[in-house]
C-alpha positions in Angstrom: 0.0 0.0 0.0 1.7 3.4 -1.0 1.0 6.5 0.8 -1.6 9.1 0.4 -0.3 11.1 -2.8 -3.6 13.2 -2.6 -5.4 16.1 -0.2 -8.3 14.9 1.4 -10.9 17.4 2.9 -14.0 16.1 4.6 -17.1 17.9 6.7 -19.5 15.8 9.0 -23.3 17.3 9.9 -25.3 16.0 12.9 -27.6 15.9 15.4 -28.0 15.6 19.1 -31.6 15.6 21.0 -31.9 15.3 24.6 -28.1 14.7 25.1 -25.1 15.8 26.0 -23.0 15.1 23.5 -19.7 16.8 24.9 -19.5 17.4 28.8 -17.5 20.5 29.9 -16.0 19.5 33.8 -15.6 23.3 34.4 -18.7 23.8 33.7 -20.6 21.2 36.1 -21.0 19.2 32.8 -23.1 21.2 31.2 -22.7 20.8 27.3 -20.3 22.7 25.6 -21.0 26.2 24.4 -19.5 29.2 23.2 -19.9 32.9 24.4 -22.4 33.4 21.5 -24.2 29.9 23.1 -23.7 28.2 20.1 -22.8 24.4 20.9 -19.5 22.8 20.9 -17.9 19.3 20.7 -14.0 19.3 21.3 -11.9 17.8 18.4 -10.2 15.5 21.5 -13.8 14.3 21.7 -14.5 13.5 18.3 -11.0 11.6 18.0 -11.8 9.7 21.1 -14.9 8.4 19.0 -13.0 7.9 16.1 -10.7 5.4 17.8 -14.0 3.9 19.2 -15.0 3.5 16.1 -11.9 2.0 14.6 -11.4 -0.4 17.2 -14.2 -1.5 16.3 -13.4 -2.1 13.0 -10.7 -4.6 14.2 -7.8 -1.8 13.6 -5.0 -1.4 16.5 -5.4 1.3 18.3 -2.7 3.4 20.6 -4.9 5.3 22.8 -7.8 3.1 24.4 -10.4 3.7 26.6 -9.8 2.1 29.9 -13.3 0.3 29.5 -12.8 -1.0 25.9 -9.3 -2.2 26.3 -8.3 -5.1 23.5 -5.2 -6.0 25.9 -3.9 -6.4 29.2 -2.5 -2.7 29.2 -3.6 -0.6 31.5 -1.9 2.9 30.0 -0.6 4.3 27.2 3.4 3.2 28.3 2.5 0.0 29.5 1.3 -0.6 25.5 3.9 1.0 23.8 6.8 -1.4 26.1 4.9 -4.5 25.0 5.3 -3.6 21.5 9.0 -5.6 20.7 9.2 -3.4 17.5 8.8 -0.1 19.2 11.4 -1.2 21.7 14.0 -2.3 19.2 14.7 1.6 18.8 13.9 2.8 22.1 17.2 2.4 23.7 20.6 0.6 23.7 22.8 0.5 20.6 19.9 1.0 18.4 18.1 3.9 19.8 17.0 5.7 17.0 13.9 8.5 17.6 13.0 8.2 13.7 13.2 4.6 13.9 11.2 4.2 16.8 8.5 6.8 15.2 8.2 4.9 11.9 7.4 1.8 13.9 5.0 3.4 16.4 3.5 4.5 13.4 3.4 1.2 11.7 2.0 -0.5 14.3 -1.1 1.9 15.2 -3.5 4.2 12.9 -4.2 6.6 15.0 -0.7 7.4 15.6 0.4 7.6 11.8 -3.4 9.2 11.4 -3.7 11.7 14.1 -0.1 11.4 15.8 1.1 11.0 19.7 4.0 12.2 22.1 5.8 9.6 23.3 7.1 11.3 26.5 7.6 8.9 29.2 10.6 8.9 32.1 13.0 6.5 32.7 14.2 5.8 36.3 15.8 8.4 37.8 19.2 9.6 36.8 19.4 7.2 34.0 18.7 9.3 30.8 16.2 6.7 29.5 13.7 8.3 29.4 11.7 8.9 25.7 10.7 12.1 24.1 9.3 11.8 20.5 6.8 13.7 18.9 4.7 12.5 15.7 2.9 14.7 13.7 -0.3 13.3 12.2 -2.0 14.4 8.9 -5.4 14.2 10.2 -6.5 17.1 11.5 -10.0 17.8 12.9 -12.0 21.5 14.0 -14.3 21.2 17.0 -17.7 21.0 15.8 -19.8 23.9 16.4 -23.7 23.8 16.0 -25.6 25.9 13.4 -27.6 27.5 15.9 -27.3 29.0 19.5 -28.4 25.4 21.5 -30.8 25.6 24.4 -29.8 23.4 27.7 -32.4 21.6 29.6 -31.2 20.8 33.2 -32.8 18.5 35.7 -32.0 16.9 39.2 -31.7 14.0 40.4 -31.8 11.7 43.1 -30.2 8.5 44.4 -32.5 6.7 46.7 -30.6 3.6 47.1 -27.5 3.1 49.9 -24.1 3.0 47.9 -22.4 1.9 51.2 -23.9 -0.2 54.0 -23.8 2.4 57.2 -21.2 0.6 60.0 -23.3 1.8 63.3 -26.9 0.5 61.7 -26.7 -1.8 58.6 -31.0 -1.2 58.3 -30.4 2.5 57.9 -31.2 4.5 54.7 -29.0 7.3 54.0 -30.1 10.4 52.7 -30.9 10.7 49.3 -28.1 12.3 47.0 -28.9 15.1 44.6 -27.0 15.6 41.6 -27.7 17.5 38.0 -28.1 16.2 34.4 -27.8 18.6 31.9 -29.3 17.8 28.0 -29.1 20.1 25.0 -33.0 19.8 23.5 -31.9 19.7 19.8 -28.9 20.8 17.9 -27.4 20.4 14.6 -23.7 20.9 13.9 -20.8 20.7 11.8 -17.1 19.7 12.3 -15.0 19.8 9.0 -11.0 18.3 8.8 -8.5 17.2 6.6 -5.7 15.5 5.5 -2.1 16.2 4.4 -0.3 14.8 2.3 3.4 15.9 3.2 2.6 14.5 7.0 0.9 11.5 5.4 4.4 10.8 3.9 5.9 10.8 6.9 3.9 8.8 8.9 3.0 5.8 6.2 -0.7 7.0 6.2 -2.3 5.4 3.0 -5.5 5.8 0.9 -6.5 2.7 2.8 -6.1 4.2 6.0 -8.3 7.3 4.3 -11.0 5.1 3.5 -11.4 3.7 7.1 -11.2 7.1 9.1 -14.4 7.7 6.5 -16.5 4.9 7.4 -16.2 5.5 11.2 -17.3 9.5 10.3 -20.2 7.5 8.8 -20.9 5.6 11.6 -19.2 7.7 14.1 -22.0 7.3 16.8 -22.2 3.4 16.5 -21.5 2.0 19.9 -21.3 4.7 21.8 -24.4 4.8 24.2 -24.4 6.1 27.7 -26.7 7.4 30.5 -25.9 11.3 28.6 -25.8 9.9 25.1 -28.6 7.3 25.1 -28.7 5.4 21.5 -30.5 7.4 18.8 -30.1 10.7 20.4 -27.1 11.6 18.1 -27.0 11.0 14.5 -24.7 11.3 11.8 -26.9 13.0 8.7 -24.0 13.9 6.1 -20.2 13.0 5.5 -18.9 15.7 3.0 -15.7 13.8 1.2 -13.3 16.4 -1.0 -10.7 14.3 -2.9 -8.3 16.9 -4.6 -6.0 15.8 -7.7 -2.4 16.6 -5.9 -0.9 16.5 -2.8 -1.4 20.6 -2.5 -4.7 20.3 -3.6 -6.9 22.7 -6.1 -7.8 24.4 -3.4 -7.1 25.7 0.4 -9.0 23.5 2.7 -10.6 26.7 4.3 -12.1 27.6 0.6 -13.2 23.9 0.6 -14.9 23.7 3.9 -16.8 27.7 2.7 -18.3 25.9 0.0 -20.7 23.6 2.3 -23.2 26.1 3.7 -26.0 24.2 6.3 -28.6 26.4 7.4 -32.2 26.8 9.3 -35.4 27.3 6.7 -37.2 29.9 7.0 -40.0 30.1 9.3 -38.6 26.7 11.2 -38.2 29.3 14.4 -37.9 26.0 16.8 -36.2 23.8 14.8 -37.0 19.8 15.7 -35.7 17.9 13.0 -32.6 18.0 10.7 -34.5 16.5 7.7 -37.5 18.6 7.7 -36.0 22.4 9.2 -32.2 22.4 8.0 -30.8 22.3 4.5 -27.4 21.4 3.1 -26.0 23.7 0.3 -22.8 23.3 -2.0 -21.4 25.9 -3.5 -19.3 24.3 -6.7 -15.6 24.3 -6.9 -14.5 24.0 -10.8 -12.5 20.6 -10.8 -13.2 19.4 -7.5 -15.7 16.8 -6.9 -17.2 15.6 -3.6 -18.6 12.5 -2.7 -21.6 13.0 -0.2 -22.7 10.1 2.4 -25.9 9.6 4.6 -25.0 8.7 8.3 -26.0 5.0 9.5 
């Protein structure tokens, strides 16, 4: 498989109703918004799901959620030392920093997709420490919704003991209160791309291309939780710019202009992507996009 010899831009629509689909812990985890109160979902997000989605897919991943480990690893070190051809070049006689980046990169997508730092410390006083940085040629913009989002917030209770009490076993404590926080309905849009001098460097190919698509296609698949329950985010569109060089016929920002989603008039309460949003292209002479409906 040769490397990517072409730019790639993409842009991804979506929905989210009665979730939260990115937390903000500063913020008592109220979903994400900007000054303007327009919604927000953090690139580090969207990559997190993105190696989900991957995983999924079979494909060895670097960075792994604690609860959907593949391996007995239990951090990002402990993975990279039980990889024999990642060590070969992390110290001795054949410590090599490039060397040990081409195989990192070999031996994970995400790092020859989106990169890592490989900074971890040796024992003290020993200089074995490693220090290597890996540039990726995926990149990805936080996804901001069309609209300014409203956020419902509720309260909750827990009724049940999460502790048996030492001095009376029969007693009920009292009940906890704590606070969910929902955004009613939102659309948004994150865009990204991918470089072809990086993907040169890292060994990312067309192949590799083609998978980071289909998990922005399914990007939601398998990730359910109590704040995310299943159905209440939905991939609607994946936008897919393939240029014809490795600069590309255009800039990526000119590229991502030309896809202009926005509320129909007279949807003032907007419920529904399908029947109160609508996607526009603007044409680009000699570029060509492929579109694609979410899952």
């Amino acid at each position: 498989m040769s490397t990517l010899d072409h730019k790639i831009d993409f842009a991804v629509v979506f929905s989210v109703h009665n979730a939260n689909p990115n937390g903000d812990p500063l913020n008592g985890n109220r979903p994400r918004q900007n000054y303007d109160g327009y919604g927000e979902v953090s690139d580090v997000c969207i990559k997190r799901k993105i190696r989900n989605r991957l995983q999924d897919m079979g494909e060895s991943i670097l960075v792994q959620s604690d609860e959907r480990r593949g391996d007995a690893c239990r951090s990002i070190k402990e993975r990279v030392e039980a990889n024999a051809e990642v060590q070969e070049f992390a110290k001795g006689k054949k410590a090599n920093n490039d060397l040990y980046a081409q195989a990192a990169c070999n031996a994970w997508l995400d790092v020859r997709s989106f990169g890592q730092v490989f900074a971890f410390g040796g024992a003290e006083g020993s200089g074995s420490g490693v220090s290597i940085g890996v540039r990726g040629p995926v990149s990805i913009h936080t996804a901001v919704s069309i609209d300014p989002i409203d956020i419902t917030s509720m309260q909750i209770t827990k009724s049940v003991n999460a502790t048996t009490p030492k001095d009376n076993p029969n007693k009920k404590s009292p009940d906890t209160m704590g606070m969910k926080h929902r955004v009613d309905f939102g659309v948004y849009v994150f865009y990204g791309s991918i470089n072809t001098q990086l993907a040169g460097k890292t060994g990312f190919t067309y192949e590799d291309a083609e998978k980071i698509r289909e998990a922005l296609v399914t990007l939601f698949e398998n990730d359910t939780s109590s704040a995310r329950p299943d159905g209440s985010m939905e991939v609607h569109k994946v936008y897919w710019w393939e240029h014809k060089s490795g600069l590309g016929q255009y800039s990526s920002a000119k590229v991502h202009r030309s896809l202009q989603v926005h509320l129909n008039e007279g949807a003032a309460q907007p419920k529904s992507f399908e029947n109160d949003y609508t996607c526009t292209l603007l044409p680009l002479d000699g570029l060509e996009v492929r579109e694609y409906a979410g899952l």
